[in-house]
C-alpha positions, 0 to 999 in steps of 0.5 A: 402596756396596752391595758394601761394605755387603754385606762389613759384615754378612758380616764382623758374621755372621763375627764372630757365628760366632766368638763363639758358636763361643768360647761353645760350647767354653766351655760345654762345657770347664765342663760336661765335666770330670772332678772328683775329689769328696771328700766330707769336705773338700768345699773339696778338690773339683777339676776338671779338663779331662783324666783323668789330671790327676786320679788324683794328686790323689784318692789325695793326697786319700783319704791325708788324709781317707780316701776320694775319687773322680773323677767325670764327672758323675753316673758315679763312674769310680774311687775310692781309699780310704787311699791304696788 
């Protein structure tokens, strides 16, 4: 009886790892994204997990209402203006 109590909690603490394992990464999956920020139509505003994914959107974005940027958090990493 013990031994398999002792399986219990191994399996409850295992359990309890993965799941704070899983609430970590998505923690950080929400928090460290790359946005491309268009200040005039803040309704385009995207995020994105990877770099790349977001140059096509941002010049997209600058053709249409003139100017947008990609964004890590409070540091502007590149921008476009009209396209250019």
């Amino acid at each position: 009886m013990l031994i398999h109590h002792q399986l219990g909690k191994l399996h409850l603490l295992n359990v309890a790892h993965l799941e704070i394992d899983l609430l970590v990464n998505t923690l950080k999956s929400l928090i460290m994204q790359y946005k491309v920020n268009c200040p005039s139509a803040p309704f385009e505003n995207t995020m994105f997990p990877t770099l790349d994914d977001c140059w096509s959107l941002c010049i997209e974005l600058s053709e249409e209402y003139g100017y947008a940027e990609v964004r890590y958090g409070n540091c502007v990493l590149g921008s476009y203006t009209n396209g250019h």
